[in-house]
MITILO-371673 format. One record per residue: x, y, z of N, C-alpha, C in turn; residue in three letters. Coordinates in steps of 0.05 Angstrom, whole numbers, padded with zeros to 5 digits, always signed. Last residue first. Layout:
XYZXYZXYZala/...
//
This chain:
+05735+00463+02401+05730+00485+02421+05759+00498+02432unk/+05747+00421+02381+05744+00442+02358+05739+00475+02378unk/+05705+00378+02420+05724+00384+02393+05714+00405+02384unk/+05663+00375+02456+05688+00395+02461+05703+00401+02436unk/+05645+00323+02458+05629+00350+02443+05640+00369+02451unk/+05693+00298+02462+05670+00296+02429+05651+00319+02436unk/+05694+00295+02515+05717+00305+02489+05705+00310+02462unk/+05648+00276+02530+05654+00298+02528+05671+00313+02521unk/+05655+00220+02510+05627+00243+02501+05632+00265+02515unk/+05691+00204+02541+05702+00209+02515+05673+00219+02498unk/+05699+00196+02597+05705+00214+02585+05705+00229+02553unk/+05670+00157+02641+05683+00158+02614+05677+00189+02597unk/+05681+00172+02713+05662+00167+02691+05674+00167+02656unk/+05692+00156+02777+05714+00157+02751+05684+00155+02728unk/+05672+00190+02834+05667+00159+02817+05681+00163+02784unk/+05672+00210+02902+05673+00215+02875+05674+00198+02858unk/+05701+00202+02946+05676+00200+02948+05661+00202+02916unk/+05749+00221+02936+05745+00226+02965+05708+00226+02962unk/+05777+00215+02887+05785+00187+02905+05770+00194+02932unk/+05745+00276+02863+05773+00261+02856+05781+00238+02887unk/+05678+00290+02884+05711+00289+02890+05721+00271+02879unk/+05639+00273+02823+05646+00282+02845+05678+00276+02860unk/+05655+00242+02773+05623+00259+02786+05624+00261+02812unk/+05713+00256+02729+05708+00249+02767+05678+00250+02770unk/+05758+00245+02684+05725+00257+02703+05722+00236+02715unk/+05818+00244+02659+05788+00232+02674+05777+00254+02687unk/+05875+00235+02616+05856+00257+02626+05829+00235+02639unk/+05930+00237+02602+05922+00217+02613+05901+00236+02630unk/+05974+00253+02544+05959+00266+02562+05935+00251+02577unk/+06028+00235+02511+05996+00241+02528+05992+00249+02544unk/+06083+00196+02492+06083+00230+02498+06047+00228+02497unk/+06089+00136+02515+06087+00161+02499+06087+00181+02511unk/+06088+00108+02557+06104+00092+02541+06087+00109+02521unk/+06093+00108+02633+06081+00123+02609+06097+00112+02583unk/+06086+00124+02691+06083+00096+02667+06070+00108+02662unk/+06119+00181+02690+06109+00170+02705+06107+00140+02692unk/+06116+00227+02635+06128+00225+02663+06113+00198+02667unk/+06109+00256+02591+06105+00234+02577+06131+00213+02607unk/+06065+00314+02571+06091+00300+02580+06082+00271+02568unk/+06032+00368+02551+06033+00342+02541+06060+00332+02553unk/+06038+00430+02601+06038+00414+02585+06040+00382+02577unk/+05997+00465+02651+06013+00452+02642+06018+00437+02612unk/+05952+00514+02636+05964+00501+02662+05982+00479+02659unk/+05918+00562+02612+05933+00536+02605+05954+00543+02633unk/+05853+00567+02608+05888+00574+02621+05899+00551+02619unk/+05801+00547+02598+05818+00551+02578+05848+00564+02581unk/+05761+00576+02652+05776+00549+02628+05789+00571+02610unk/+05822+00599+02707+05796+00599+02695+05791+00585+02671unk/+05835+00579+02766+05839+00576+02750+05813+00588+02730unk/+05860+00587+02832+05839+00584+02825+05842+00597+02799unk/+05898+00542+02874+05901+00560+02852+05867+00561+02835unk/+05908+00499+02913+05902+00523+02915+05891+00544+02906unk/+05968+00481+02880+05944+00472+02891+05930+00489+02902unk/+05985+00510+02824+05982+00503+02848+05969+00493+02863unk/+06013+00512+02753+05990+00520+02772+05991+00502+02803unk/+06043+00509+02715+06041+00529+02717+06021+00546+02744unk/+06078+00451+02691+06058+00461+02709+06063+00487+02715unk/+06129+00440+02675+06121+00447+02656+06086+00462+02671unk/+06164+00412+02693+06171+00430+02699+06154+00448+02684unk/+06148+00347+02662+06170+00359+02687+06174+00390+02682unk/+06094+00335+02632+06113+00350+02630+06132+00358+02657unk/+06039+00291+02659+06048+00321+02654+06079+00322+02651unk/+06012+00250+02681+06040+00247+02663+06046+00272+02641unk/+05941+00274+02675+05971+00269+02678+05992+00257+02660unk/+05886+00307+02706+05911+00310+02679+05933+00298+02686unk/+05825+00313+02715+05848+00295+02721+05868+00294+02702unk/+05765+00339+02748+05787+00338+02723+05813+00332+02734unk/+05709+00333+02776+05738+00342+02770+05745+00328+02753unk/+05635+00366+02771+05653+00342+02753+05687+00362+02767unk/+05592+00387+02789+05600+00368+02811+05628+00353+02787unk/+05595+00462+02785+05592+00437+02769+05607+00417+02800unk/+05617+00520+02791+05591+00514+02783+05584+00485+02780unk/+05687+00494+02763+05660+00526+02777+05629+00509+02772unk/+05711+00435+02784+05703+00456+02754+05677+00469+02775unk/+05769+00422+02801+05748+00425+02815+05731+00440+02798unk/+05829+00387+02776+05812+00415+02778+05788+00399+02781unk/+05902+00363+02789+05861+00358+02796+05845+00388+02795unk/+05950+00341+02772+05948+00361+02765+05911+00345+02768unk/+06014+00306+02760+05984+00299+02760+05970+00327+02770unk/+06075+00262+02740+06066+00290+02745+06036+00300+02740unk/+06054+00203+02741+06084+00218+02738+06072+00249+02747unk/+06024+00162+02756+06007+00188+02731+06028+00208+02731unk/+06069+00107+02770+06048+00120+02749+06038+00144+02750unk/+06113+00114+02797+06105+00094+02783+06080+00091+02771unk/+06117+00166+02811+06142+00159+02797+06129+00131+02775unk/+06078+00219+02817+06083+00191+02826+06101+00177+02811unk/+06061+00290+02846+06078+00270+02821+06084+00243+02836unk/+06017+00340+02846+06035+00313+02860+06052+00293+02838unk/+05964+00376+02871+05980+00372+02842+06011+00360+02861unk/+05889+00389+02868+05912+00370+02877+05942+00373+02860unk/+05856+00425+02868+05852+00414+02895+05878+00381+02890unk/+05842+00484+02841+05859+00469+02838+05871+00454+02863unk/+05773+00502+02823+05797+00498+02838+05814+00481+02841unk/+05760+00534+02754+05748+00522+02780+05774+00526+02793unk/+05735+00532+02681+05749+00544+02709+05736+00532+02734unk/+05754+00475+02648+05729+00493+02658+05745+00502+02681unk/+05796+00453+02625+05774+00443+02604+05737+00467+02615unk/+05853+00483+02615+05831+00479+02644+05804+00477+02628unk/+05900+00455+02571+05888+00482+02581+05860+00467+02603unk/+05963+00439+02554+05944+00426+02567+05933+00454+02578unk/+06007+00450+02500+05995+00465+02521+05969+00444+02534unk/+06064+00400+02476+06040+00417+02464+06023+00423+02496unk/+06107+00377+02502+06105+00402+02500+06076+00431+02488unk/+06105+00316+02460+06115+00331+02482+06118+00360+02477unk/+06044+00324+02422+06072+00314+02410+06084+00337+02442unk/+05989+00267+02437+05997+00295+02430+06028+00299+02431unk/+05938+00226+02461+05966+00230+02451+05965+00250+02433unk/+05901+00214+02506+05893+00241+02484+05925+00243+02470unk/+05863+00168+02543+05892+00185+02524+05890+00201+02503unk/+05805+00168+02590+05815+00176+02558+05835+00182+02547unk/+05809+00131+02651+05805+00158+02631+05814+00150+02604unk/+05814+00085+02670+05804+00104+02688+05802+00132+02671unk/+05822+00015+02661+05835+00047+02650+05820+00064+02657unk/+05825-00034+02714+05827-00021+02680+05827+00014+02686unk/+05878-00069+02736+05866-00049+02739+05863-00040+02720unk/+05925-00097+02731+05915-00102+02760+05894-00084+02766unk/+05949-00072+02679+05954-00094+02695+05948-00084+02727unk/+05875-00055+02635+05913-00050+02653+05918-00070+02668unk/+05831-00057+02594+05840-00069+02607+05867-00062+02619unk/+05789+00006+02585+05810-00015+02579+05824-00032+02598unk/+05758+00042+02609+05754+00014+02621+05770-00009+02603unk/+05770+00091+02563+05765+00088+02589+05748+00056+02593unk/+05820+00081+02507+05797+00086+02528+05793+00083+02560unk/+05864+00056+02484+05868+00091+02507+05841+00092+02511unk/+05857+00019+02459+05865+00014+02486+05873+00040+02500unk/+05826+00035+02412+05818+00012+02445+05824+00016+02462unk/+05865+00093+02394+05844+00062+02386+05836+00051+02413unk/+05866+00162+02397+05873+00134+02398+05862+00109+02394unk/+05852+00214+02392+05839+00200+02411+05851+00172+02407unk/+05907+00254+02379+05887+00240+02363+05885+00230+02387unk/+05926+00336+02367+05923+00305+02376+05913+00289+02359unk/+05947+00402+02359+05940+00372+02348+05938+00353+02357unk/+05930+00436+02414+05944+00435+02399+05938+00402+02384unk/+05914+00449+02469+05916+00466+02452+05927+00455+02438unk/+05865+00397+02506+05889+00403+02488+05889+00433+02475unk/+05819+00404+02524+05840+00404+02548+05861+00406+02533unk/+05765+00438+02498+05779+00417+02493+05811+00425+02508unk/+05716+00472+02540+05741+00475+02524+05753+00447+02522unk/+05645+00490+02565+05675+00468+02570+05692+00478+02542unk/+05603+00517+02544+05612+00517+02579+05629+00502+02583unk/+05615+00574+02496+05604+00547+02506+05616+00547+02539unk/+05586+00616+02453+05594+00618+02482+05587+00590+02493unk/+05600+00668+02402+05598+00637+02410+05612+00627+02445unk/+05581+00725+02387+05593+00711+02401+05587+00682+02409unk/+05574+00766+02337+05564+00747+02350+05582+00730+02370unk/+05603+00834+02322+05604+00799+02307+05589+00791+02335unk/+05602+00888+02309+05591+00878+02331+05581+00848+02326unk/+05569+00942+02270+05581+00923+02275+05585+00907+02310unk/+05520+00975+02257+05540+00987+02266+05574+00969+02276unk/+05469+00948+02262+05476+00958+02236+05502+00973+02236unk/+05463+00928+02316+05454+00913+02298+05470+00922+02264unk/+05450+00972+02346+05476+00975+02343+05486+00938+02313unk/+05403+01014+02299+05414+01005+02327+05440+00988+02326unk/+05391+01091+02294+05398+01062+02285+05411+01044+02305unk/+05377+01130+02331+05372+01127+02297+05373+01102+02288unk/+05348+01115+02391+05374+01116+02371+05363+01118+02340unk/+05309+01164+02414+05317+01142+02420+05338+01138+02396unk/+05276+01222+02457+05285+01208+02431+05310+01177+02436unk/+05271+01246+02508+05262+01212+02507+05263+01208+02481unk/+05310+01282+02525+05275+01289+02514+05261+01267+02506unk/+05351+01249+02545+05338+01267+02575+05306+01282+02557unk/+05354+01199+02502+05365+01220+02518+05345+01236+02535unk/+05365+01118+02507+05342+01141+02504+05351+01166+02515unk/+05387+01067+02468+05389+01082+02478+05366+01101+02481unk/+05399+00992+02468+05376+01016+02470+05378+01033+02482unk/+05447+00945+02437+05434+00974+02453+05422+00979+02443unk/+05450+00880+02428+05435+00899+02421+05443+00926+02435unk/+05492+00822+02408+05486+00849+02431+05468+00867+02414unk/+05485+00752+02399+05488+00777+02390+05477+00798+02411unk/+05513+00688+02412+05493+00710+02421+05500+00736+02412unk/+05511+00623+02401+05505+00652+02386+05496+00667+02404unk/+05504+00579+02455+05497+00583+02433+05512+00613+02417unk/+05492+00550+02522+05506+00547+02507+05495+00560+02474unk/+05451+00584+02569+05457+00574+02550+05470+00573+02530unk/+05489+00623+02622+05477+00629+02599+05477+00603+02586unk/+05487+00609+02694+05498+00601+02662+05485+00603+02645unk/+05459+00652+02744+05471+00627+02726+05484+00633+02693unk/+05462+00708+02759+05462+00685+02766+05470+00657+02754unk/+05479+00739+02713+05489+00753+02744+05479+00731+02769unk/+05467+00706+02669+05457+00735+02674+05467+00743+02704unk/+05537+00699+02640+05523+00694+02656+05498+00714+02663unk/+05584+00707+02605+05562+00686+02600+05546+00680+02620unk/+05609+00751+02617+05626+00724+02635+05606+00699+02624unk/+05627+00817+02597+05601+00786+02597+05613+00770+02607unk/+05627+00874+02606+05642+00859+02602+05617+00837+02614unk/+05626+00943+02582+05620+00921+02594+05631+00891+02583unk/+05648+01012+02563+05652+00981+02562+05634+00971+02581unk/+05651+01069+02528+05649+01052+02552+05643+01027+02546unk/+05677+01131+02509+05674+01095+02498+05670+01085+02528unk/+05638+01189+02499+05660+01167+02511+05657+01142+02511unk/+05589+01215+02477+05621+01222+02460+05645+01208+02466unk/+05555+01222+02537+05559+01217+02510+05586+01224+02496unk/+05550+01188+02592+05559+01202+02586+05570+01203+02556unk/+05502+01141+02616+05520+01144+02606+05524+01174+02595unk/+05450+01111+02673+05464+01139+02660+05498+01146+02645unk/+05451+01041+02660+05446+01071+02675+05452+01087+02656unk/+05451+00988+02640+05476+00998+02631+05477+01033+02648unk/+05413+00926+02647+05413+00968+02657+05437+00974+02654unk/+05414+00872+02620+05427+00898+02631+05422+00923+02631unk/+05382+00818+02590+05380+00842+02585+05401+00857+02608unk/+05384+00764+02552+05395+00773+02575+05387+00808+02575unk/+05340+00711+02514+05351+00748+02522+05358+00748+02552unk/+05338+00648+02488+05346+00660+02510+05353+00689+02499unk/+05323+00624+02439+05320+00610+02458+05327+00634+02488unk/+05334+00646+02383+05312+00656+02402+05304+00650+02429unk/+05379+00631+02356+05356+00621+02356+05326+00623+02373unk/+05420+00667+02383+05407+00678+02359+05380+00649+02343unk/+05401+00708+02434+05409+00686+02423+05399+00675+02400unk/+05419+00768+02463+05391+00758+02444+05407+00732+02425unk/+05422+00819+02502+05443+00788+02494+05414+00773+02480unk/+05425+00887+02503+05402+00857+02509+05426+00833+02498unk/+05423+00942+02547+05441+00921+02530+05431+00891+02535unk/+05420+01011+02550+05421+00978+02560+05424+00966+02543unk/+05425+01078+02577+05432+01059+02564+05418+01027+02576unk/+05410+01139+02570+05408+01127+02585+05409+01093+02572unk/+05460+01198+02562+05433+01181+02554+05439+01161+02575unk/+05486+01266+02567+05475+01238+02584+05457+01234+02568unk/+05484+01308+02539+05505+01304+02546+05508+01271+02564unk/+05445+01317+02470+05449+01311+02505+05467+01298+02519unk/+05462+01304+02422+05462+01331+02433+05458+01333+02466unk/+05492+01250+02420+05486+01264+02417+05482+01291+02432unk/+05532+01189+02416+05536+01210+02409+05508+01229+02404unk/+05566+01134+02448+05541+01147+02439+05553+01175+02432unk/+05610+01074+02431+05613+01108+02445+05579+01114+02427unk/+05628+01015+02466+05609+01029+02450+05614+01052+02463unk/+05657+00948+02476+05656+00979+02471+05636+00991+02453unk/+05652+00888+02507+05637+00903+02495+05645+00936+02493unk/+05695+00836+02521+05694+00862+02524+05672+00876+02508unk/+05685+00761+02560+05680+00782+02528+05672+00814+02542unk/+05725+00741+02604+05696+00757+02595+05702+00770+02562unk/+05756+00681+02604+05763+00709+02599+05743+00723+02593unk/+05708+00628+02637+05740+00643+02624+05746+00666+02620unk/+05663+00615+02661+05688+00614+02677+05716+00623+02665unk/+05650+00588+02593+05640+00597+02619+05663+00594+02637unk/+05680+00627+02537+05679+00596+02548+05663+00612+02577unk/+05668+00656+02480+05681+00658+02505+05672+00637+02506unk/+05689+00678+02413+05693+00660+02420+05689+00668+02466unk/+05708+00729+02399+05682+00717+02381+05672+00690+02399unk/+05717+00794+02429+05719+00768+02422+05703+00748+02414unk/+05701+00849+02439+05730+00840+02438+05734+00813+02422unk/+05657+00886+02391+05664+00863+02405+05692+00846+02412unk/+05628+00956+02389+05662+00933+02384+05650+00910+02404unk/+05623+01013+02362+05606+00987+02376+05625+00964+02366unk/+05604+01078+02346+05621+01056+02352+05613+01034+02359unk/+05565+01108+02357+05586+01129+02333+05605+01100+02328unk/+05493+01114+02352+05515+01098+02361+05543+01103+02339unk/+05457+01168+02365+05478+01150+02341+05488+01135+02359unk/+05397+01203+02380+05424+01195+02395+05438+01171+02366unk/+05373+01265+02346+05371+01233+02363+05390+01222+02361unk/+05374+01307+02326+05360+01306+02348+05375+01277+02369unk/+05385+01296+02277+05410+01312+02277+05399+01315+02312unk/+05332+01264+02255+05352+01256+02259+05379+01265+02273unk/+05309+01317+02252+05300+01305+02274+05322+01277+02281unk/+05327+01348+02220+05329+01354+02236+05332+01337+02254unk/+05324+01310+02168+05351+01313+02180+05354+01328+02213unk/+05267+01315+02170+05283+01295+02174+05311+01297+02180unk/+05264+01371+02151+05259+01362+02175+05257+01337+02186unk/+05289+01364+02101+05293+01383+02129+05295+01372+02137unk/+05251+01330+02076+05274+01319+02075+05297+01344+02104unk/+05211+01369+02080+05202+01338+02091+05229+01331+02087unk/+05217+01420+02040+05218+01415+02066+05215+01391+02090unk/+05228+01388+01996+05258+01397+01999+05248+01396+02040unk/+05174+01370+01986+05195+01343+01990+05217+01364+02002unk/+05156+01419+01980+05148+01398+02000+05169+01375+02001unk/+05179+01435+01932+05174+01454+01953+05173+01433+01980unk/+05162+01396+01890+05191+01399+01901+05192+01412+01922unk/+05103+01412+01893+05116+01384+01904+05137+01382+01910unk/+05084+01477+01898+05097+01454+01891+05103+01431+01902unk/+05020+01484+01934+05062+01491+01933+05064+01464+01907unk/+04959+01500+01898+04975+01491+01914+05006+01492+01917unk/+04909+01559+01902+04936+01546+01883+04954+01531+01908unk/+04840+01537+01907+04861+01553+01919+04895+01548+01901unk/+04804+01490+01904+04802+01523+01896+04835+01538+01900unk/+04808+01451+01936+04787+01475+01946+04797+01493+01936unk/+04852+01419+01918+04824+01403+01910+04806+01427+01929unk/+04891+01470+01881+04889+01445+01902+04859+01440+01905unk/+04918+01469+01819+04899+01477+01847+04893+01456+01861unk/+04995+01467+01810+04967+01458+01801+04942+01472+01828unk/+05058+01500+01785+05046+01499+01812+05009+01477+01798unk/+05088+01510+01748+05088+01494+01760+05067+01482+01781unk/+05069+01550+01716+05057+01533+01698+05067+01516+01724unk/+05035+01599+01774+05056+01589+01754+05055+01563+01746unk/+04966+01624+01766+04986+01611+01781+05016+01603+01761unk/+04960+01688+01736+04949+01658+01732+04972+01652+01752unk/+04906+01754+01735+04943+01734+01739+04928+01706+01736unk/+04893+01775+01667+04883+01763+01695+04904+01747+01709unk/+04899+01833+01631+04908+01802+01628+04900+01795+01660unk/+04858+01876+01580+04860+01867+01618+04874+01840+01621unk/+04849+01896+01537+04879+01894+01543+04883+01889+01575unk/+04802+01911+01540+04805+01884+01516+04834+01881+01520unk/+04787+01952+01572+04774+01920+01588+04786+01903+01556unk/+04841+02000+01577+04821+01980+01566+04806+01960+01567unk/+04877+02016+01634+04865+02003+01615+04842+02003+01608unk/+04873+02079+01666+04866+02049+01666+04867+02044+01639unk/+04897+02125+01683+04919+02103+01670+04913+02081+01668unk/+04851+02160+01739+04880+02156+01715+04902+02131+01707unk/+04781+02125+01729+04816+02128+01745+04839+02133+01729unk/+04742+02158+01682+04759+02134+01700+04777+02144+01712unk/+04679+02183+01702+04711+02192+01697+04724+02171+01699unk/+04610+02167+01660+04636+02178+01686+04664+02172+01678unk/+04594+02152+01616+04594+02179+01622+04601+02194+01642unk/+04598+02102+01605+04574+02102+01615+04578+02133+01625unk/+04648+02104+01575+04630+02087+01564+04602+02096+01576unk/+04693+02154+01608+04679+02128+01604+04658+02133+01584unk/+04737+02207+01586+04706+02188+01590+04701+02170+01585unk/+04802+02210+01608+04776+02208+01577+04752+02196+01597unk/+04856+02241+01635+04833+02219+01647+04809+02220+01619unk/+04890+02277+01635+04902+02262+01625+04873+02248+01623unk/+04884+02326+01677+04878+02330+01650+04879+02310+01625unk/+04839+02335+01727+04862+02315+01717+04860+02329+01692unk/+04826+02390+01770+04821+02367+01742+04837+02352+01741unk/+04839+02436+01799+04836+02415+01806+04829+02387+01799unk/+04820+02482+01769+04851+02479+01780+04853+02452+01791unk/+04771+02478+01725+04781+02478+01750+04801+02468+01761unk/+04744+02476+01679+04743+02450+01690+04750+02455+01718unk/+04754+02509+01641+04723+02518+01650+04732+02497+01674unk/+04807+02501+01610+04798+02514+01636+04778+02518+01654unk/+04781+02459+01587+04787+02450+01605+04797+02467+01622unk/+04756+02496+01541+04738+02468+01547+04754+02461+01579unk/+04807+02515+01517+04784+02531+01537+04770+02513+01556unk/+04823+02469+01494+04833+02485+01523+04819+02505+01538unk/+04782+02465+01450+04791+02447+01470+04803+02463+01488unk/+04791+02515+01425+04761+02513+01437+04771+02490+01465unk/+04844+02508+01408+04834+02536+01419+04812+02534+01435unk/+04834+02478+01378+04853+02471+01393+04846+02482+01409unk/+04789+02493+01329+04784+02466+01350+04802+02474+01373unk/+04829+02532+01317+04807+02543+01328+04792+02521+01340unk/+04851+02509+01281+04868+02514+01308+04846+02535+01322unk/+04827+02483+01252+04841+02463+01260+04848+02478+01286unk/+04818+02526+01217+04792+02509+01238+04799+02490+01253unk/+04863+02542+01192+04852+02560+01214+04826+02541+01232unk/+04859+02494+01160+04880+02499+01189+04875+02515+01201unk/+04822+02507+01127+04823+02481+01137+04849+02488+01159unk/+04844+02550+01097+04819+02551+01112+04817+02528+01131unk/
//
């Protein structure tokens, strides 16, 4: 009995949803308040609500903020962009540690490198006690090629003060970015730049009393400083200039040798030079530190020296013999 009513419910139910119309859902139950839900809604006690991920926190209006790693990966980008933008210095060379004024220029190399095919260059001389900047327009350079300049210790008028001087570039390309780093961190030793050279290349000693200047001689005192040195060691041009005398006297300065120093009222007086050992002319325009003859031991002479004077002006043509030996002293070692 109990199954025949069972399938007489079943029976009633399908009827129940033909009455409904070709157009029903048949899956959809009644709401709570006696309308239809949407097919395949949940339950309001099985509703889960999205949540941000456990990484992420809200930002101070509500909203879910990026991650922090998110931000740092893009800030570290766009640093490399902007770096991968701006000009490098790829090189930066100093020929030499050491120049003299009037001598061999110090070489400067540097290659740029970036995305613009021209930057625009300069170059500061910054002493390293602060006392003096030289600066240079270096113009329009062409990137990825080594180019040079060259220093004589001068700004293009006078004589750089004696000291340290370290090079800077400042570069800027055609969108006005400027160097990543400057040449400060890229090498490029300091240069020591004085205005006289010690006239010896090679070991000496200044001697006692009687190699000074106003020592007593027979019929005449002593007119310069002996610098005794072993025959053959190099005599170099204490300052570039002109070479306004060179003669040999049997009975004294034997083989003699006069420079006219650049820029300056002082000559220079070398003798009892080496027989055959002069390298320079009268005439000859010299720069310091060439070496121009060697330590002899010609003329009256009772060693192997070097018989050196300053002049404050022309050598015997108006000029006056001055003692020499404060400025060998602050030459040592040069």
């Amino acid at each position: 009995m109990g199954r025949i009513l069972a399938t007489a419910a079943s029976i009633g139910a399908i009827g129940a949803v033909a009455t409904l119309g070709a157009g029903a859902v048949p899956a959809a139950a009644a709401s709570p308040s006696g309308g239809t839900p949407y097919p395949n809604a949940q339950p309001e006690s099985s509703y889960q609500p999205l949540r941000p991920s456990p990484a992420a926190s809200p930002s101070p209006s509500g909203g879910t903020a990026y991650e922090p790693s998110l931000r740092s990966v893009g800030a570290r980008e766009r640093d490399r962009r902007k770096r991968r933008d701006r000009p490098v210095i790829a090189s930066f060379q100093v020929s030499r540690t050491s120049l003299f004024a009037y001598g061999r220029p110090a070489t400067i190399s540097y290659r740029v490198e970036d995305r613009s095919p021209y930057v625009r260059v300069r170059l500061a001389l910054v002493q390293s006690d602060g006392g003096a900047v030289y600066r240079f327009n270096l113009g329009r350079r062409r990137t990825g090629v080594t180019h040079t300049f060259r220093w004589r210790g001068t700004d293009g008028r006078e004589l750089a003060p004696e000291g340290l001087y370290h090079f800077r570039l400042s570069v800027r390309d055609r969108d006005g970015n400027t160097l990543v780093r400057n040449s400060a961190n890229v090498g490029g030793a300091p240069i020591d730049f004085r205005s006289h050279r010690f006239p010896v290349a090679g070991a000496y000693t200044l001697g006692g009393p009687g190699a000074r200047f106003g020592a007593p001689r027979s019929g005449h005192t002593h007119q310069g400083q002996d610098i005794a040195a072993a025959e053959g060691t190099p005599v170099v041009a204490p300052r570039g200039g002109l070479v306004t005398w060179r003669a040999y006297q049997a009975s004294g300065a034997g083989y003699y040798l006069v420079i006219a120093g650049e820029g300056e009222q002082y000559n220079y007086v070398f003798m009892h030079l080496q027989r055959g050992s002069l390298l320079v002319g009268r005439g000859d325009q010299v720069r310091t530190g060439q070496e121009i003859a060697r330590v002899g031991n010609t003329g009256s002479s009772e060693g192997a020296h070097l018989h050196f004077e300053i002049w404050d002006g022309p050598w015997f043509s108006g000029g006056k013999a001055i003692d020499p030996l404060p400025f060998l002293k602050g030459w040592e070692g040069q």
